[in-house]
KOLTOR-77626 format. One record per atom (N, C-alpha, C): residue in three letters; x, y, z. Coordinates in pm, whole numbers, plus 50000, padded with zeros to 5 digits. Layout:
<atoms>
alaXYZ/...
</atoms>
This chain:
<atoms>
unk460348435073145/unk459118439073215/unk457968441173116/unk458048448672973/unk457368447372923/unk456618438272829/unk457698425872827/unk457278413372756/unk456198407872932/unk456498404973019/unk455538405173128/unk454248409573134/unk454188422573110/unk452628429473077/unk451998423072999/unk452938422872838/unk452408414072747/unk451788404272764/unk452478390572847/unk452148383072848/unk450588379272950/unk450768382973063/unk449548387373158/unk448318392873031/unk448648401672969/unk447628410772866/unk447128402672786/unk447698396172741/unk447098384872626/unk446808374772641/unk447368366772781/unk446698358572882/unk445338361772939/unk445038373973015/unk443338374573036/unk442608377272912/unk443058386772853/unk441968392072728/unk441628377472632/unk442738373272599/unk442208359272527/unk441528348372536/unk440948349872678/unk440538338672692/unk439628338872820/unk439358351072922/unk438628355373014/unk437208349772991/unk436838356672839/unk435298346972840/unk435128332672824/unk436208330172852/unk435828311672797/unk435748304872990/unk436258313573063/unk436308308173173/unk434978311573249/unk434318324673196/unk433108330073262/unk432278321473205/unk432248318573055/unk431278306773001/unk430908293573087/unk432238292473120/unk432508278273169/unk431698272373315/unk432298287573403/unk432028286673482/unk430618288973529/unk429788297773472/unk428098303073462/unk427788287573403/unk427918275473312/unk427768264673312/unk427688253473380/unk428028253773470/unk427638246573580/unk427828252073756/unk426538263173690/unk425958266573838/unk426288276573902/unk426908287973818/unk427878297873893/unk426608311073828/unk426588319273892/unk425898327273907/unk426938338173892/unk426118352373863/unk427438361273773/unk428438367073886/unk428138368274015/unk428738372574119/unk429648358074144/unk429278349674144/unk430398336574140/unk431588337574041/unk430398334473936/unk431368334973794/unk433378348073843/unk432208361673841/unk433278367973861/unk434068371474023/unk434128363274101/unk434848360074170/unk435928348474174/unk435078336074083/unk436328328174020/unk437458334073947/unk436698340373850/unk437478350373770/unk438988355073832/unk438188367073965/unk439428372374069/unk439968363374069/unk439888354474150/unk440708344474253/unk441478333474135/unk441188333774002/unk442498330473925/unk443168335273897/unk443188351273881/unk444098361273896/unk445218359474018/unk444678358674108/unk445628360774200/unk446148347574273/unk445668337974225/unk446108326174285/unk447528324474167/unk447298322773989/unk448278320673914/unk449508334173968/unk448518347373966/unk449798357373979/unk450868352374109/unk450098348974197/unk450978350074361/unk451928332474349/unk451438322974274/unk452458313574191/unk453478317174106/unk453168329574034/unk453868330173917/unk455368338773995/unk454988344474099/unk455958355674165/unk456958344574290/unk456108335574307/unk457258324374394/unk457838318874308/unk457118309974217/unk458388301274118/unk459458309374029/unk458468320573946/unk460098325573876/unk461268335073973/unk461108335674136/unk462118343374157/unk462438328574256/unk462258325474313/unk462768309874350/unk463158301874294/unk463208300574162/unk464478293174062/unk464998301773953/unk464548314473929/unk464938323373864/unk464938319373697/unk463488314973694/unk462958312173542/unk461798316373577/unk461498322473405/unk460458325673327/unk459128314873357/unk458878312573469/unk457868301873481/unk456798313273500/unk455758309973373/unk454298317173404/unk453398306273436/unk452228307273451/unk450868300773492/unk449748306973436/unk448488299673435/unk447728299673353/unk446738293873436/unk445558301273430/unk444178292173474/unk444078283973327/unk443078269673355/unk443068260073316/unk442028262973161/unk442428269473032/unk441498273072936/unk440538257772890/unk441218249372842/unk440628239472781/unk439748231072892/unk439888230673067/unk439308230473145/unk438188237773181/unk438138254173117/unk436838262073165/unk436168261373016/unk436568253672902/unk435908247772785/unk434878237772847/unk435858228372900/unk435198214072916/unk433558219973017/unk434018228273093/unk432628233073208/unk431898233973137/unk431568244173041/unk430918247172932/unk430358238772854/unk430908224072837/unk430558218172741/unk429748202172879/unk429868206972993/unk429688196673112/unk428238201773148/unk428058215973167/unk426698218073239/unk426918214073363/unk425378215073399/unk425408216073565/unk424838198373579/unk425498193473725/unk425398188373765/unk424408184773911/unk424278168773931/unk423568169974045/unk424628175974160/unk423848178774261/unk424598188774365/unk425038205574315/unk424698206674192/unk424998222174108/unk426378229174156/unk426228243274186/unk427748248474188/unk428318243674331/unk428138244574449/unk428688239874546/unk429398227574496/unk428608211774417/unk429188202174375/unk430878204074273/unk430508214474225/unk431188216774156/unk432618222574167/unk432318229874308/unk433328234074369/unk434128224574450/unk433378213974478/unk433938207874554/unk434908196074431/unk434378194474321/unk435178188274223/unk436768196374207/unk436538208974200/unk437518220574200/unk438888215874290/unk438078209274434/unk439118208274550/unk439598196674497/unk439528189574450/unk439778174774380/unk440658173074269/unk440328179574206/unk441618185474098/unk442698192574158/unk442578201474225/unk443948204074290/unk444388194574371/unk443918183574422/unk444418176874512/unk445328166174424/unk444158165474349/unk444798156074199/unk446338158174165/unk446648174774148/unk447808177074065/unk448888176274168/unk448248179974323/unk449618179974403/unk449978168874437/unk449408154374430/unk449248138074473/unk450398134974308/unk449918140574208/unk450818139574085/unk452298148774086/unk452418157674152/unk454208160874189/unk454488155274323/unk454068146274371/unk454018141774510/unk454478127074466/unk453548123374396/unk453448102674403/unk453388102774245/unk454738099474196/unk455148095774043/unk453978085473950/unk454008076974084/unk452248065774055/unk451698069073957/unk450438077474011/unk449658082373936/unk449668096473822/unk450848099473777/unk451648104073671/unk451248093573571/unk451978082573602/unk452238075973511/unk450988067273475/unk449758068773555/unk448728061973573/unk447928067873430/unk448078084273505/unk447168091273387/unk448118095673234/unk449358090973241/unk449868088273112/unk449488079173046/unk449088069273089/unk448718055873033/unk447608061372919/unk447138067672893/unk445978077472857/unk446358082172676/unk446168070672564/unk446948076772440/unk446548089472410/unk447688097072348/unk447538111972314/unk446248118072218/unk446028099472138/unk444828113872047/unk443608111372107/unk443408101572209/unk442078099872276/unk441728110172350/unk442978112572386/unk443068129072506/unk442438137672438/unk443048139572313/unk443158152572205/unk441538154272149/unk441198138772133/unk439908139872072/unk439088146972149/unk439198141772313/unk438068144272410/unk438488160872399/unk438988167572412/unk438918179472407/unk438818188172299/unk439058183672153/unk438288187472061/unk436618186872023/unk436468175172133/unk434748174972107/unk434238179572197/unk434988187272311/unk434548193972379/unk434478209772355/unk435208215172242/unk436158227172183/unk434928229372114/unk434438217572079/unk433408222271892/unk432038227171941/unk431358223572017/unk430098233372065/unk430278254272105/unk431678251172129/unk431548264172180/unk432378273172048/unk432948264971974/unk433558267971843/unk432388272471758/unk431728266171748/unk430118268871647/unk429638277871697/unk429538287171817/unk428908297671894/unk429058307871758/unk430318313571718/unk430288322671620/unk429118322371522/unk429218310871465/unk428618308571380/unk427108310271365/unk426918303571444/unk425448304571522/unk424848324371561/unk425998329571617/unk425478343571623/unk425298349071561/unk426068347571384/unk425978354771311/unk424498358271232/unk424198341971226/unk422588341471203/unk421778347971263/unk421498346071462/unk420828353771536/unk421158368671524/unk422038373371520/unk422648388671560/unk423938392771528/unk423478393871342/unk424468398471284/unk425438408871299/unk424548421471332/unk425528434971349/unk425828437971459/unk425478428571564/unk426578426771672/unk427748418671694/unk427478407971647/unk428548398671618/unk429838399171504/unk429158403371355/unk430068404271262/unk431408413571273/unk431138425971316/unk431998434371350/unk433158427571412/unk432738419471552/unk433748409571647/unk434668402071542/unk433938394171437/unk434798384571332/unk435368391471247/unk435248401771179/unk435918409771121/unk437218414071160/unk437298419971303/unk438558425671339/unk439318413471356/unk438588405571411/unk439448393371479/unk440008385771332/unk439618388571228/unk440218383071110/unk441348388471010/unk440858400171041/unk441968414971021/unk443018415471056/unk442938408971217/unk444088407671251/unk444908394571267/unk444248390471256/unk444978369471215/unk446378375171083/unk445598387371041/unk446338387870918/unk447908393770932/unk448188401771020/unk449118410171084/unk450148407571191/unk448728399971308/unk449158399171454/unk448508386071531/unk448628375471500/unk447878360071569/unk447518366371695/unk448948371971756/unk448678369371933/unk447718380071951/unk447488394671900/unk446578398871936/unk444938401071935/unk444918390071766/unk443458388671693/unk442358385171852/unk442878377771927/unk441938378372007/unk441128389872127/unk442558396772171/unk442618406772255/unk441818420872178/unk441878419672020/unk441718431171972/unk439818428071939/unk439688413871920/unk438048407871895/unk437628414272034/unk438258410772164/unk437478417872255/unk437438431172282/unk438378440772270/unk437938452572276/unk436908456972157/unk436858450472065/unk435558456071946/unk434138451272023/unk434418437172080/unk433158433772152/unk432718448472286/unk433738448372352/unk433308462072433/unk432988474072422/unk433228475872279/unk432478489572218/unk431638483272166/unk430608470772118/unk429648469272084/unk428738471972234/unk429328464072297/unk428328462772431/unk428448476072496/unk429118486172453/unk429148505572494/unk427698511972410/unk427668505572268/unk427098512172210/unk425428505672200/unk425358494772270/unk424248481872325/unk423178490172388/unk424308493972539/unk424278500972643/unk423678512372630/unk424318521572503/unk423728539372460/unk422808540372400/unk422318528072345/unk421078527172244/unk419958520972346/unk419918517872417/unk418798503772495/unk418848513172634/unk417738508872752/unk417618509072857/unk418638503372977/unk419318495972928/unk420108486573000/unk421258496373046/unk421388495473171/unk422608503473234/unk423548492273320/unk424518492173330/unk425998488673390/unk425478484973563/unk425418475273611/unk425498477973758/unk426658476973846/unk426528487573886/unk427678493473912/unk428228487174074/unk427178483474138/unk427938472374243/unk428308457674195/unk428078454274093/unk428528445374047/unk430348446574024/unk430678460573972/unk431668462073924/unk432838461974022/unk432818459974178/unk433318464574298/unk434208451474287/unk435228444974307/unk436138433874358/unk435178425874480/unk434818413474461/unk434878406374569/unk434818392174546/unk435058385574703/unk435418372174690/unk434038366974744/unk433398356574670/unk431988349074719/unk432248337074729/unk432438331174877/unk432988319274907/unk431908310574877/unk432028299274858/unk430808285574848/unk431348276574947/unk430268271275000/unk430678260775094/unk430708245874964/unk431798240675006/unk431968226574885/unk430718215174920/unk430278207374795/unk429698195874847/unk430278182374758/unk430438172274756/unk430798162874686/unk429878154774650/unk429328150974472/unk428608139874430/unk429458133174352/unk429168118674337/unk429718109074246/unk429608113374136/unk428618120174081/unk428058130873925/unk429528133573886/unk429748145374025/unk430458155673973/unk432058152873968/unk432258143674065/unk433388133074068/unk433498130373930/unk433138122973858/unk433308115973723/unk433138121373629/unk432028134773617/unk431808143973553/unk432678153573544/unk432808161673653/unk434068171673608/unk435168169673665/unk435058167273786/unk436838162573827/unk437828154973756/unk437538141673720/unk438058138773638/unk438328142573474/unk437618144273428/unk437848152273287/unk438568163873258/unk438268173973398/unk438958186673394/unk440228179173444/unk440738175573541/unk442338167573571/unk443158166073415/unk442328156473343/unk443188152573244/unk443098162373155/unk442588170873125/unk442908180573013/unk443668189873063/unk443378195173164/unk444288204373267/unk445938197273202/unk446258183573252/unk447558177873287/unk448108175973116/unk447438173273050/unk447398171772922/unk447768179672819/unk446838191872800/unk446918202672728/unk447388215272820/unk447948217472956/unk448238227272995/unk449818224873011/unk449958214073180/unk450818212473229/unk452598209873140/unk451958195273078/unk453168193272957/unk453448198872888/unk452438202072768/unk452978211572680/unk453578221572748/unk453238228772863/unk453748241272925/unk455608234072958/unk455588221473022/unk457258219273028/unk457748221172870/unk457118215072784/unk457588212872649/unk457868228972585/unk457278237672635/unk457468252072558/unk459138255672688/unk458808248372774/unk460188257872865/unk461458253272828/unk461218238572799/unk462378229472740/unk462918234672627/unk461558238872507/unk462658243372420/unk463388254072401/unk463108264172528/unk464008273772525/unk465008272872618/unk465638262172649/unk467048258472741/unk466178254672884/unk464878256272917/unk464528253873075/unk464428242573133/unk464908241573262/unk463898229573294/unk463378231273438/unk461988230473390/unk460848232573510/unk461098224373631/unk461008229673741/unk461398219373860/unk459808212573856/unk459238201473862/unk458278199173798/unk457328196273980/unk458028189574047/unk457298185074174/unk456628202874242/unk457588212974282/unk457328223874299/unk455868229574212/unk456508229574102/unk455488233373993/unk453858226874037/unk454148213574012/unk452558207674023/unk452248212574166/unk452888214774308/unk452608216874413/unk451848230274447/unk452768237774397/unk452118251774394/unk450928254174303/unk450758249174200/unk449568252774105/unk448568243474201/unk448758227274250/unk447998221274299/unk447028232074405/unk447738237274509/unk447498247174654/unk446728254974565/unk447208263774515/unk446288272674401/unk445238268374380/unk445098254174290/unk443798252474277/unk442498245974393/unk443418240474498/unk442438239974625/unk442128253274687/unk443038257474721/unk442808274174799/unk441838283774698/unk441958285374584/unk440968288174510/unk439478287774502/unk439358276074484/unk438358268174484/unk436928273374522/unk437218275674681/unk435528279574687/unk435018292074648/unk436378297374626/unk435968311074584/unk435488307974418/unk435368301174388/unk435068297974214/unk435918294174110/unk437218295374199/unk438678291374033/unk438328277474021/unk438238272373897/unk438558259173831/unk440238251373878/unk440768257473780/unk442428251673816/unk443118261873756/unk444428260973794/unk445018268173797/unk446668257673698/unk447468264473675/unk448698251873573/unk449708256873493/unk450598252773497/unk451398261373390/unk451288264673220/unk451918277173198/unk451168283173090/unk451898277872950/unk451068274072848/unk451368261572751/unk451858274672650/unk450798282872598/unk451148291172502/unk451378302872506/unk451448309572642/unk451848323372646/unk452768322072734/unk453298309472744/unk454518305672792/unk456008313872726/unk455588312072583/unk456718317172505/unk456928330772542/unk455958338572532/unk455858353672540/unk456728354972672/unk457508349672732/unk458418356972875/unk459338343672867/unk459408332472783/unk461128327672769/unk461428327672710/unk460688332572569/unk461548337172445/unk462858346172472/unk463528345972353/unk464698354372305/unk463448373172321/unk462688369972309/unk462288384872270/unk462158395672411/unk462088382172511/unk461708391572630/unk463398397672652/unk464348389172669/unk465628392572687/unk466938385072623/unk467488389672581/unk468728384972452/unk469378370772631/unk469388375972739/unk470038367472848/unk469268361272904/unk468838346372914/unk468398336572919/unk468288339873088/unk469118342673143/unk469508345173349/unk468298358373403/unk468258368373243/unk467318376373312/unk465528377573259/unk465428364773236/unk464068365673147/unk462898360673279/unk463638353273383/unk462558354273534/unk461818370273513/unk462218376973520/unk461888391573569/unk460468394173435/unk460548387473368/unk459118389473237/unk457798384373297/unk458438367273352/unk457088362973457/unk457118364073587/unk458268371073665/unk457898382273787/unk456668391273720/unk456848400773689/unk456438412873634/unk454678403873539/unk454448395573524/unk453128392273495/unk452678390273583/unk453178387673678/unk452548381573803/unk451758392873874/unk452928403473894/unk452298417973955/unk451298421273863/unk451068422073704/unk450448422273596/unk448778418773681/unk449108404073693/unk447518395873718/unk446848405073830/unk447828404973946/unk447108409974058/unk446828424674012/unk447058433573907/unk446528446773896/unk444978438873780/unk445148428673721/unk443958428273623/unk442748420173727/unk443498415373812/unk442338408673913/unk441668418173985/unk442158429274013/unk441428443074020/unk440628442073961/unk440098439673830/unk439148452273712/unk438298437173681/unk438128425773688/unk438168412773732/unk436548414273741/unk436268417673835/unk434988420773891/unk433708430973744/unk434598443573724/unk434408449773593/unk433828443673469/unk434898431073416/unk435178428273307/unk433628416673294/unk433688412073408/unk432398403173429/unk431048412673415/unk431198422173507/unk429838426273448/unk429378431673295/unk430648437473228/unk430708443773111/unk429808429373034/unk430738419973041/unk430008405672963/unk428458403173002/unk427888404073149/unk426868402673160/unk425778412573094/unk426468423973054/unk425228434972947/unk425708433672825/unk426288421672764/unk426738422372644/unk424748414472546/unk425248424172403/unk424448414072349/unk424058403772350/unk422748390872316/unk423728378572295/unk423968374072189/unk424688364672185/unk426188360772128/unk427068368972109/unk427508377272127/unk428708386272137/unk429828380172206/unk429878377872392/unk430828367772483/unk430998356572394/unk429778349372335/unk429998332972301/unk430798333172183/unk430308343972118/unk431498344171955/unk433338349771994/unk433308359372098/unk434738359672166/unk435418344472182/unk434338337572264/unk435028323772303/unk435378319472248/unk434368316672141/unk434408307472042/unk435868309771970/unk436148325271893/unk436968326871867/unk438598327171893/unk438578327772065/unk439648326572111/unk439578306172127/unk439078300272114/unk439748285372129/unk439598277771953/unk439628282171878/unk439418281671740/unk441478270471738/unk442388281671785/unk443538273371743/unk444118260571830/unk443108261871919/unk443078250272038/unk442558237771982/unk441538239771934/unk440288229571872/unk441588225971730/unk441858233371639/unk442528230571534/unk444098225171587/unk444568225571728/unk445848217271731/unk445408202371819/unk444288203971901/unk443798192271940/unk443438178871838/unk442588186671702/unk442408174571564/unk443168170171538/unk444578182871487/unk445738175671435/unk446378165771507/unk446378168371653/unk446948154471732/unk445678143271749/unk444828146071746/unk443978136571781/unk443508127071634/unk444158130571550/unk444458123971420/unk445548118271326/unk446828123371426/unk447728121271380/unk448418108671303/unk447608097671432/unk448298087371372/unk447008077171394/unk447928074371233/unk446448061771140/unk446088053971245/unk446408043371345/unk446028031771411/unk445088034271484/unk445658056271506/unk444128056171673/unk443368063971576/unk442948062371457/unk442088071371412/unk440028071671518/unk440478057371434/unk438808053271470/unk438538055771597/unk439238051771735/unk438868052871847/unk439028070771833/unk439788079971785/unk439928091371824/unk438378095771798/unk438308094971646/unk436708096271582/unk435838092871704/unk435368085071771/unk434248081271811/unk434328087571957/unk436048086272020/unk436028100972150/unk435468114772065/unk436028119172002/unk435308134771976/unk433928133771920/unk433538121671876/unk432028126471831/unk430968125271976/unk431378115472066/unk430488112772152/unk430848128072262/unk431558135372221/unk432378147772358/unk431598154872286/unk431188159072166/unk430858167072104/unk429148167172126/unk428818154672115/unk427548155172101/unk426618160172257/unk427558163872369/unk426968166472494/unk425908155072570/unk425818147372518/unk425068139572622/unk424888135672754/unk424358135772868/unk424568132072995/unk423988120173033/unk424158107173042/unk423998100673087/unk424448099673273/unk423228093473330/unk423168091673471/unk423888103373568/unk423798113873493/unk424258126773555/unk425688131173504/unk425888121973440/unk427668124673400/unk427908128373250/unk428368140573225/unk428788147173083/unk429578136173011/unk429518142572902/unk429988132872734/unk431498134872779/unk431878140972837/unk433298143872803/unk434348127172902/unk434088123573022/unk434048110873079/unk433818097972967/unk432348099172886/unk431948088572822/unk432538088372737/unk432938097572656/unk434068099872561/unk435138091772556/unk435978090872647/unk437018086472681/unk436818073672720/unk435758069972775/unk435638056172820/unk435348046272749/unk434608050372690/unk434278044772494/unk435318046772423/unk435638057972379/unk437058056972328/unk438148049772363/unk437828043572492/unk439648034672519/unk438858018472494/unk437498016972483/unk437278006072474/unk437348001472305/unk436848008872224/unk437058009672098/unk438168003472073/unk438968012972171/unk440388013172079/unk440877996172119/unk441037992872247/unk441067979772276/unk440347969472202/unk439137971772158/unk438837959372071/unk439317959071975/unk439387971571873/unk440317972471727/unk441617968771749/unk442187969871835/unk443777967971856/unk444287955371928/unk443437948871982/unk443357939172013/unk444347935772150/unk444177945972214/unk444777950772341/unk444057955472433/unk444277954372600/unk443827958372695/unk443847975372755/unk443777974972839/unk443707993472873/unk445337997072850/unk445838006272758/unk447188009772778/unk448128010472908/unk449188000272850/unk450157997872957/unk450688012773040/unk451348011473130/unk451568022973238/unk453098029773186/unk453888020773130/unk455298022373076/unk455168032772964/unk453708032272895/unk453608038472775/unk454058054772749/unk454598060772678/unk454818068472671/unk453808078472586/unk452658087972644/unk451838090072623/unk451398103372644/unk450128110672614/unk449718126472650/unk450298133272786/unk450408124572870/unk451088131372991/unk452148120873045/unk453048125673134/unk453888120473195/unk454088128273342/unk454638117573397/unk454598121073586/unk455678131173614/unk456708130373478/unk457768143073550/unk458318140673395/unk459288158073362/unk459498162473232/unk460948152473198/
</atoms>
């Protein structure tokens, strides 16, 4: 139970601002923002409490981090947040059509691993540089944040982030005691702010698709790949089904996606939660109840960020996807043949451009697979290929 807390604990704190970033990025307004917020709380928690006592594994979930990156690095679109929401319904439809119809599994495997890797490292690096950037604007609010958070890289990885944000919340206490600026306090109340969906071709190509493949990419697999190596095996159709529902039912309320959890996966099937492999369900039971008590304070945690300095939130972010960005290069470089095409996906993801309404992160990839086809002297990767994702573990 207490590896559970853990894991829930170091699941929101690590990474909460990267989803409020993401989401205030294309079109979400702070009462949105933090209602997405809620409603990933309780969509992953109320998943996480059917799958691990219905097969009686450690299956946690995860809203979509490298997905509420990509928002961030997408901006707003034509049709703005409604569009956006309605991309939302599309991605979940996406993942449940992918534990449904093996097809298109294998469609979006076709997809080589470091082209994947690139596009989301050049999506990683704008919001990676945020630190950096604050330190210049607003040193003695920011430095403090990098300090602890470095302090503790030294001791404790998993908590350097959780511990960067509580230093950020006594900056923004002491923001607060010094300045005019007071807390609004109906802000701080729980609620759900539905959007009615709209659909553009923008936002289709722009975020639906981009968020799908990084979602399936950097969440979903790796998340089988962390269960596998501790004796599991994910029922995978279930899995994509339920996170899929999640991320439609979500949706208008503001969640992005929703997916299984890649790196705080370990934290509840490790050996540490329980020496007996039969009773380690009960770690991601017990996160689950976890979420739905933090989807409570949900509402809170959003406004706290909205009276923060600025750059204070952006250097959190920044800091919590720092080892994301550094395992995305290493794969997205790994191997000599896809260098060049990887290079020219992360520089064009990086550089944010929007052409005809549609973010770098699409063009990225689309350029990047053409590259790679002319250097290689090959057509779009075969479907057989064994690649960043696959249709079942």
């Amino acid at each position: 139970m207490s590896a559970g807390i853990v894991t829930a604990l170091v699941g929101f704190t690590s990474s909460f601002a990267v989803v409020l970033t993401g989401l205030a990025a294309v079109g979400a307004d702070a009462t949105e923002a933090a209602s997405g917020l809620l409603v990933l709380c309780v969509t992953q928690a109320l998943g996480m409490l059917w799958l691990s006592r219905r097969y009686r594994m450690p299956i946690t979930l995860a809203w979509s981090t490298p997905g509420a990156a990509l928002l961030a690095g997408a901006g707003a679109v034509e049709g703005g947040w409604p569009a956006a929401v309605g991309a939302f319904i599309v991605v979940g439809i996406a993942i449940v059509l992918t534990g449904l119809w093996p097809t298109l599994g294998r469609i979006i495997s076709a997809i080589p691993t470091p082209l994947a890797q690139a596009m989301l490292a050049g999506v990683l690096m704008p919001l990676c540089l945020a630190p950096i950037i604050a330190v210049r604007d607003a040193p003695a609010a920011v430095a403090p944040v990098i300090l602890v958070w470095l302090a503790a890289q030294r001791f404790s990885k998993r908590w350097a982030v959780p511990l960067a944000f509580l230093t950020a919340a006594v900056v923004i206490g002491i923001s607060l005691v010094t300045s005019d600026r007071v807390l609004d306090a109906d802000a701080m109340i729980p609620r759900i702010d539905l959007t009615a969906p709209s659909w553009t071709w923008q936002a289709m190509i722009g975020i639906a698709i981009p968020l799908y493949i990084v979602t399936m990419a950097s969440q979903n697999i790796p998340g089988v790949a962390v269960m596998n190596s501790f004796g599991y095996t994910v029922p995978w159709r279930p899995s994509m089904i339920v996170t899929g529902i999640g991320t439609i039912v979500g949706a208008p309320a503001g969640g992005h996606a929703i997916n299984l959890a890649a790196i705080s996966a370990a934290l509840a099937a490790a050996p540490t939660a329980h020496p007996d492999p039969k009773r380690r369900w009960i770690a991601a039971f017990t996160a689950g109840w976890a979420y739905l008590v933090l989807a409570a304070g949900a509402a809170a945690v959003a406004a706290l960020v909205a009276a923060a300095p600025a750059g204070v939130v952006e250097t959190v972010a920044g800091l919590a996807l720092l080892a994301t960005l550094a395992g995305a290069l290493t794969s997205a470089l790994s191997e000599a043949s896809e260098r060049e095409g990887a290079v020219v996906t992360f520089l064009i993801a990086a550089s944010g451009v929007s052409i005809l309404g549609i973010g770098s992160a699409f063009w990225a990839l689309l350029v990047g697979l053409i590259v790679r086809a002319v250097l290689q002297g090959t057509t779009l990767p075969s479907l057989s290929r064994k690649s960043s994702l696959q249709s079942k573990p």
